[in-house]
N, C-alpha and C positions, 0 to 999 in steps of 0.2 A: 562549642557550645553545642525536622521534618515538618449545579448551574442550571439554575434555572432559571427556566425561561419566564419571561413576562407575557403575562395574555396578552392577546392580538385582540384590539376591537373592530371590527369589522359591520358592515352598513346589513341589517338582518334585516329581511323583507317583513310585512305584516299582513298575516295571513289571517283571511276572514273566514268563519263557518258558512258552511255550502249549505244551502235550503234545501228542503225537500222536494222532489222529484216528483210530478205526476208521469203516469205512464206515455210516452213521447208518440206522439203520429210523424210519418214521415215528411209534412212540411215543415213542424217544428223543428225536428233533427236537423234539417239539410239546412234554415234559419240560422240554427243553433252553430252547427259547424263552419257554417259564413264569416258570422259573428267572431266563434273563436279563432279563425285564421288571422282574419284584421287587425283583435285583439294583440294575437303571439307579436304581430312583425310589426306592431306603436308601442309594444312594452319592452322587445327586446332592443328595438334601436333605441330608445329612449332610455333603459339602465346601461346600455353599452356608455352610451354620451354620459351620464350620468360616473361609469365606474371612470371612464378618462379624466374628466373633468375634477373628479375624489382624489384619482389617481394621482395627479399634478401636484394637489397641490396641500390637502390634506394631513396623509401619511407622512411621518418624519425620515427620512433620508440618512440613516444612520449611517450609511458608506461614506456620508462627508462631513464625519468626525476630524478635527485638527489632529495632528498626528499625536504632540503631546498629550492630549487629552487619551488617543487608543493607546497608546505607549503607555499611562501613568494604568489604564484600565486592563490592559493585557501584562504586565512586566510580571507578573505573581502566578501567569496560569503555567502547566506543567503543558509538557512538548504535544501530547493528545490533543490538549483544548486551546494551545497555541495553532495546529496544525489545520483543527475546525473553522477556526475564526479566518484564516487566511483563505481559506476556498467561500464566506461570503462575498469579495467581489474583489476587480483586481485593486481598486484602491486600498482595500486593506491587505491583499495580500504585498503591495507594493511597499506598505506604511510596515508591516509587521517582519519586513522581512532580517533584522536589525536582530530581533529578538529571535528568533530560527536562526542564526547564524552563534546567539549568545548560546543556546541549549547546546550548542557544536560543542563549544569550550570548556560549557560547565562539565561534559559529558568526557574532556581529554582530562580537563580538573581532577575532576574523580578520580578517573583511573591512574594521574598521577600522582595523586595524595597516598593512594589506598594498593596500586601496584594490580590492578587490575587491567582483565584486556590483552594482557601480551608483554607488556612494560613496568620497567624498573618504577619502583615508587623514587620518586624525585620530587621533594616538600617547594622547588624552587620553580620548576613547570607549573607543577600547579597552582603556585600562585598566579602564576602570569599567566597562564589561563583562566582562573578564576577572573582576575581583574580584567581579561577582554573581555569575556562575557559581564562582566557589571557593568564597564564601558559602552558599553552596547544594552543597559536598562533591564537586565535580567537581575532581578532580586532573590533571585535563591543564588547565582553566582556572586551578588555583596555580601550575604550571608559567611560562605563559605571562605570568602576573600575574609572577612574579619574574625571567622574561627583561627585562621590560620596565624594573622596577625597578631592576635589573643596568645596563640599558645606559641608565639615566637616572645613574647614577652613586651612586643610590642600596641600597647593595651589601648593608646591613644589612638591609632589607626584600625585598630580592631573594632572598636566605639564607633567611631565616623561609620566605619560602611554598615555597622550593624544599624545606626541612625538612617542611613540613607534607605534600606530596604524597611526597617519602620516606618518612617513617612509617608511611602509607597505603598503601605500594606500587608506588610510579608508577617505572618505570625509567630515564624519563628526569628525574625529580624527585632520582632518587638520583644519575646521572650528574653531571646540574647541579650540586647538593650537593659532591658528590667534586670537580670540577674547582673552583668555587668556593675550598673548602677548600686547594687546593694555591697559587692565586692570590692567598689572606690573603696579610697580612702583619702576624706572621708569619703562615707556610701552619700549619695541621694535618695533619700528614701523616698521623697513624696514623687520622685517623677519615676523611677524604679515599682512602684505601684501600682502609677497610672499605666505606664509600658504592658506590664503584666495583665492587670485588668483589660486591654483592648484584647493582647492575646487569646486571652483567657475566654473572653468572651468568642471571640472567631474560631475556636476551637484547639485550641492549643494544649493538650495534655500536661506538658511539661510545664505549660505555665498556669495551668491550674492545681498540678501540684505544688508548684514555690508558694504560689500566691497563696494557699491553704496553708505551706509551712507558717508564712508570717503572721494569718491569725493565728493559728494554732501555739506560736511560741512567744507571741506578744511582742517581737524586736522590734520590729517598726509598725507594725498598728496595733492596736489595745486588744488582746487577746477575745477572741471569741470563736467559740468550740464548734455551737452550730454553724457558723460560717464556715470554720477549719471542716469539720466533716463534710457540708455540701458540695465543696471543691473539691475534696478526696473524692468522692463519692463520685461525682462528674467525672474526674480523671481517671479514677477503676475504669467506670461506665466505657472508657475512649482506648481503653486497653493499655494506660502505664501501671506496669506492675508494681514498682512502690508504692502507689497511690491505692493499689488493691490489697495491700499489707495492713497499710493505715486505715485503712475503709475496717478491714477483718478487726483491728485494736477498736476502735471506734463502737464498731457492734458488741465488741465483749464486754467493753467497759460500762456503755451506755453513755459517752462523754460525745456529745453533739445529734447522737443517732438514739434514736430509740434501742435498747438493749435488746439482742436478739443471739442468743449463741449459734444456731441457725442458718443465720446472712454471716456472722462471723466464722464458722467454720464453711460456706460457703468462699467466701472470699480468699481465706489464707490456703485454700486448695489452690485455689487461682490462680495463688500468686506463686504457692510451689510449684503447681505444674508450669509454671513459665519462669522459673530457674531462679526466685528468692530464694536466697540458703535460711535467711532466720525462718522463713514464713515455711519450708521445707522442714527444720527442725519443730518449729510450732505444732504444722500439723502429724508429723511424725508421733510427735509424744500424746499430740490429742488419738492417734487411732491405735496408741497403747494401752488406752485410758476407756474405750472398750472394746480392747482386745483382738484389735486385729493385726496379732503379731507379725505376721510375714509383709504387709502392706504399711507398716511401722518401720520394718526394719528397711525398706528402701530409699523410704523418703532421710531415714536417720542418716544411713548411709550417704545419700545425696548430699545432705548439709553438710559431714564429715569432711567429702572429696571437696566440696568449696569452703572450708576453713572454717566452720562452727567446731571447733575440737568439744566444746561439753555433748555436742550430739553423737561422740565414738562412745564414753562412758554406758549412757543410756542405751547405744547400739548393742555391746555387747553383751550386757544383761539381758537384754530377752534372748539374742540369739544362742543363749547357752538353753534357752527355754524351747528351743525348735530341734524338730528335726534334720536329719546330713539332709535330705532332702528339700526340704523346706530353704533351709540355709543356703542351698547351691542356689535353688530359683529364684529369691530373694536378691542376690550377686547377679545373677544372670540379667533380671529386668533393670537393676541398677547399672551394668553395665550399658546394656542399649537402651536406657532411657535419653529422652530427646525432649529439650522443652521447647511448647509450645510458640508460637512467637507472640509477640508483644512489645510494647515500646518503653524503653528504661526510661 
């Protein structure tokens, strides 16, 4: 199937306006300075005794969180912000150290799933990597533990762990869950919705795309466009390039989005320079359309090498329209072109 902090309230002194000053003779002055020495050594010992006494008893004590409680609050952070939280004190570094040993796993995971690192990809390590590190309350290792499961065809055990990092908070636990869920058979749709929507809301690209498909195609909720566009639109916004295909359709048509060719040739460059073949053909034919043939024929090109075959037709016609020249440099940026990155 990819922090901030909260203000500190703190005891703020209240400071009064200072009167005006007559010009000082020297018994006043030496009075005056009497006065403020006395002053300094009854206000500092008396906010001292005062910050002790706040200090006690006041202030919330966040280092004597129950473990489950930092465990259910930490299982979702990445090894950075897991690494942070362990140098606030040694109780949490003693409570979190479970989850620092689960990033170890997710991390052999990987590279056994994927064959990265030095080693043979092996689909059966990296399970049992994944699942130590789930074992150990890391929710991006349930995740991955129930892609795997998923695509062994084992769909029920895929489910569970994708549910167990939903619970937890994981947005791509919830996404997986939600698309899962519409994939049963039969699908759940109303809890496949709800999955999607926490996603979606937390930031989840992908699951602001799906969640868009389903207004937008009406299968499980009653079709609505501007809905369907403001999801797309969100997940353009978050960098998934499908979702910046559909955004580019949305602006041409004027079907959920104010009609704009503008945002819509905006977008479907977007989405070519970050390796969609249609939105590559799209905008190909658009920069045919005023003529800028050699910047036409790369992108035609592009969509070609990834399997749009009606974009070789249209390739060929302008380029019998250019120059040997024009035609080599054309090939040339085509060849070392490089898409941008972005999230499918």
């Amino acid at each position: 199937m990819k922090q901030k902090t909260w203000p500190y309230k703190s005891c703020s002194h209240q400071f009064t306006g200072l009167p005006f000053i007559n010009k000082p003779n020297k018994k006043s002055t030496k009075d005056r300075q009497t006065r403020q020495l006395n002053f300094t050594s009854k206000s500092s010992s008396s906010s001292s005794s005062s910050f002790l006494s706040s200090s006690k008893c006041k202030e919330p004590d966040f280092s004597s969180l129950p473990y489950d409680v930092l465990a259910r609050i930490a299982s979702s952070f990445s090894l950075p912000n897991l690494q942070s939280a362990s140098l606030v004190c040694r109780g949490w570094r003693d409570a979190l150290r479970p989850l620092r040993e689960a990033m170890l796993f997710l991390k052999w995971g990987k590279r056994f799933k994927h064959g990265r690192g030095g080693v043979k990809p092996n689909l059966k390590k990296a399970l049992d990597s994944f699942l130590k590190g789930a074992a150990r309350g890391s929710t991006m290792a349930m995740v991955d533990a129930g892609l795997i499961y998923w695509e062994m065809g084992k769909k029920e055990e895929g489910i569970a762990w994708y549910r167990k990092a939903a619970e937890l908070g994981n947005p791509a636990g919830q996404c997986n869950l939600g698309i899962s869920y519409l994939q049963a058979d039969p699908s759940n749709a109303k809890e496949a919705i709800d999955w999607l929507y926490q996603a979606s809301v937390a930031g989840s690209v992908r699951a602001q795309y799906q969640l868009a498909l389903c207004w937008h195609q009406g299968r499980v909720l009653h079709q609505n466009l501007q809905e369907a566009a403001r999801w797309y639109l969100r997940a353009a916004e978050g960098g998934y390039v499908r979702a910046m295909y559909n955004t580019s359709l949305c602006y041409a048509s004027g079907q959920g989005l104010v009609q704009s060719h503008r945002l819509a040739r905006k977008w479907m460059k977007k989405a070519a320079d970050r390796g969609h073949s249609k939105a590559q053909f799209e905008h190909g034919l658009g920069l045919f359309s005023v003529r800028e043939m050699m910047k036409a024929v790369v992108y035609l090109e592009l969509a070609t090498r990834a399997g749009e075959t009606a974009a070789a037709h249209v390739k060929d016609v302008i380029v019998q329209q250019l120059s040997a020249t024009s035609r080599d440099r054309a090939m040339h940026l085509a060849d070392n072109w490089c898409a941008l990155p972005s999230t499918r």
